[in-house]
C-alpha positions as CSV (number, residue, x, y, z in Angstrom):
1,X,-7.0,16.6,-12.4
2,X,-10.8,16.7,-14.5
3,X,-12.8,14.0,-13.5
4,X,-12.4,12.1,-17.3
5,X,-8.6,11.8,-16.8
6,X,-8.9,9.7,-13.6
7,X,-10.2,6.7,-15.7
8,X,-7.5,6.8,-17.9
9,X,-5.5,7.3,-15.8
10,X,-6.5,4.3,-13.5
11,X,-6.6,2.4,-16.8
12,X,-2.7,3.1,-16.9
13,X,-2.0,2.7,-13.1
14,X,-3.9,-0.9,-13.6
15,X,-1.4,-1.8,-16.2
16,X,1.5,-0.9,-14.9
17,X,0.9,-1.9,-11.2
18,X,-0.2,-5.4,-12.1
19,X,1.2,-6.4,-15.1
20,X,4.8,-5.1,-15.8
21,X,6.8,-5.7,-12.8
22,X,9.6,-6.4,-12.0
23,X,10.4,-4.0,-14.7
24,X,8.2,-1.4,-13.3
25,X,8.3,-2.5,-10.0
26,X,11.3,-0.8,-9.1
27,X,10.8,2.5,-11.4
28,X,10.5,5.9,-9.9
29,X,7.3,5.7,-7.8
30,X,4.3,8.5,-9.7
31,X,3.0,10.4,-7.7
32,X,-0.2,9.8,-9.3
33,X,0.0,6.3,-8.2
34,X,0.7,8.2,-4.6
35,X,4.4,5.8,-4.9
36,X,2.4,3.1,-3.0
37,X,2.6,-0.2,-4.8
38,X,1.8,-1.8,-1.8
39,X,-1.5,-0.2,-1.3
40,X,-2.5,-1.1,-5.0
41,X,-1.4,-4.3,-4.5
42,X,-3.6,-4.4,-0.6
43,X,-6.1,-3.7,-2.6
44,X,-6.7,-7.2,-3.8
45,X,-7.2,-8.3,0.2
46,X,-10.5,-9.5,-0.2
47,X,-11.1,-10.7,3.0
48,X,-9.6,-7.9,5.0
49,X,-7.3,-9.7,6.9
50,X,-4.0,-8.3,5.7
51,X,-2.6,-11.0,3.7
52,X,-3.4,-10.9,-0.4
53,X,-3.6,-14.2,-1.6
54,X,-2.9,-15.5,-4.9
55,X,-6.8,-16.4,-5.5
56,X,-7.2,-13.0,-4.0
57,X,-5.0,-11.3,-6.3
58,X,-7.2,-13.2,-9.1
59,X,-9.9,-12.4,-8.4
60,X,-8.3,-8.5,-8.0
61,X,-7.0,-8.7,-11.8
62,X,-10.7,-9.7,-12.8
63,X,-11.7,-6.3,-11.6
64,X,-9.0,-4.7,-12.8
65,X,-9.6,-6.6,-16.4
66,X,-13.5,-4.2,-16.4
67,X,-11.5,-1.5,-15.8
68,X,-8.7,-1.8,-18.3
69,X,-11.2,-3.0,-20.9
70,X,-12.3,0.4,-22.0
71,X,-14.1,-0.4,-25.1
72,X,-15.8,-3.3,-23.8
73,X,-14.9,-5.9,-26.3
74,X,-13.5,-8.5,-23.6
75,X,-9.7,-7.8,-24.9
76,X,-6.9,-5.8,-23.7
77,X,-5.2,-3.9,-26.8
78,X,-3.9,-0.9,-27.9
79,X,-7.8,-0.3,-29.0
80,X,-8.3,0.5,-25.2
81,X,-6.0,3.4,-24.7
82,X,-7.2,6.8,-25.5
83,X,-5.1,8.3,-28.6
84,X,-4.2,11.2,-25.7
85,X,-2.5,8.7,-23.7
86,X,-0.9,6.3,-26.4
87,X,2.5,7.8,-26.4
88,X,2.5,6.6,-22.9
89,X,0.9,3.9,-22.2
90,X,1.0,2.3,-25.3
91,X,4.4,0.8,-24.5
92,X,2.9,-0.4,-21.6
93,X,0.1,-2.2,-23.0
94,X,2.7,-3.7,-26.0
95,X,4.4,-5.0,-22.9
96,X,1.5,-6.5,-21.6
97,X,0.0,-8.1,-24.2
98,X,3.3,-9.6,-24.9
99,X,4.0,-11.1,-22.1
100,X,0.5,-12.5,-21.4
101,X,-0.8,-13.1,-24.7
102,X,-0.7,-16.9,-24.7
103,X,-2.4,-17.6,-28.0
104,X,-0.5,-15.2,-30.6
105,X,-3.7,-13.1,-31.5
106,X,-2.5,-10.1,-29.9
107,X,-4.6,-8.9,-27.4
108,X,-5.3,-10.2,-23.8
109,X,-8.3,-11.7,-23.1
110,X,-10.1,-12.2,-19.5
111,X,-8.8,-15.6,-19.0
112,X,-5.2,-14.3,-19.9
113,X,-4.9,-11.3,-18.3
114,X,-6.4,-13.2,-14.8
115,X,-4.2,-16.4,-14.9
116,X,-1.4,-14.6,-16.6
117,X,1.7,-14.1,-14.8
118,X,2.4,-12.4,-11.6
119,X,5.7,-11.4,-11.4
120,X,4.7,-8.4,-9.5
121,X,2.9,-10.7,-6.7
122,X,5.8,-12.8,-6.7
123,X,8.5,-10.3,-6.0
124,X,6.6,-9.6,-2.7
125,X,6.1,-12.7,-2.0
126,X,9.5,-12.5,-0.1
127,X,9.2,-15.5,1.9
128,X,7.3,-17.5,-0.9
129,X,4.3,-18.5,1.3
130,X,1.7,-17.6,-1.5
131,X,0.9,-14.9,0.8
132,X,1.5,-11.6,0.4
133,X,1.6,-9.3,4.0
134,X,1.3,-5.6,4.6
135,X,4.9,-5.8,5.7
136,X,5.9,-7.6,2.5
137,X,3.7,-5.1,0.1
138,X,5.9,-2.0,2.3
139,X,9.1,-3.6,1.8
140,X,9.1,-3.4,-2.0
141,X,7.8,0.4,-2.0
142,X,10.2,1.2,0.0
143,X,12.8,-0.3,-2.4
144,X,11.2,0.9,-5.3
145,X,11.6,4.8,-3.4
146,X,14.9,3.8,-2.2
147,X,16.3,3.1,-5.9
148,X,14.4,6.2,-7.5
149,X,15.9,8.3,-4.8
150,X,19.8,7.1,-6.3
């Protein structure tokens, strides 16, 4: 892959992996995404002590805000995806900014896309501590591999 695609493509991976589920939660795991929702999602352990947080997945989603925000502008839009990638993660990013576009102008602002919802966090949450565990991350990539498998 050249070095300039990995951007976008992180840009797209950020989307997808953060925003969109369930919907996405369960799709056919990309192999650009290495099928490991639950190592995106370890990501956000801040603290290294295998447990993500919800003020740990915040703060995650702030970083993942920079990196979405591709024009710099402080806004998630359609602005933000390279005409290349449009046709694919344009849908994405309608999906987005519809379901965490809280004041109608839209686009997704910081504050939005960082206290917007987290159905994604939530799914793994399976025993609804607020916690999310390496074992809890695992068990929904291996559903999502499970149902892509058939």
């Amino acid at each position: 892959m050249h070095a300039l695609h990995r951007p976008i493509l992180a840009v797209a991976l950020a989307v997808a992996g953060t925003a969109l589920a369930p919907a996405l939660t369960f799709a056919r795991p990309s192999p650009a995404f290495g099928g490991d929702m639950a190592g995106r999602l370890m990501e956000a352990d801040a603290n290294h002590d295998g447990l993500v947080s919800r003020a740990e997945f915040h703060l995650w989603r702030q970083s993942q805000f920079l990196r979405i925000d591709r024009n710099g502008d402080g806004f998630l839009s359609r602005e933000d995806v390279p005409a290349l990638l449009s046709g694919r993660v344009g849908p994405r990013l309608d999906a987005l900014v519809e379901a965490f576009d809280t004041d109608g102008d839209h686009r997704v602002s910081r504050a939005e896309f960082v206290e917007g919802p987290t159905p994604g966090f939530d799914l793994a949450d399976a025993n609804h501590d607020g916690l999310v565990s390496k074992a809890e991350a695992s068990a929904v990539r291996d559903a999502a591999r499970a149902r892509a498998r058939g």
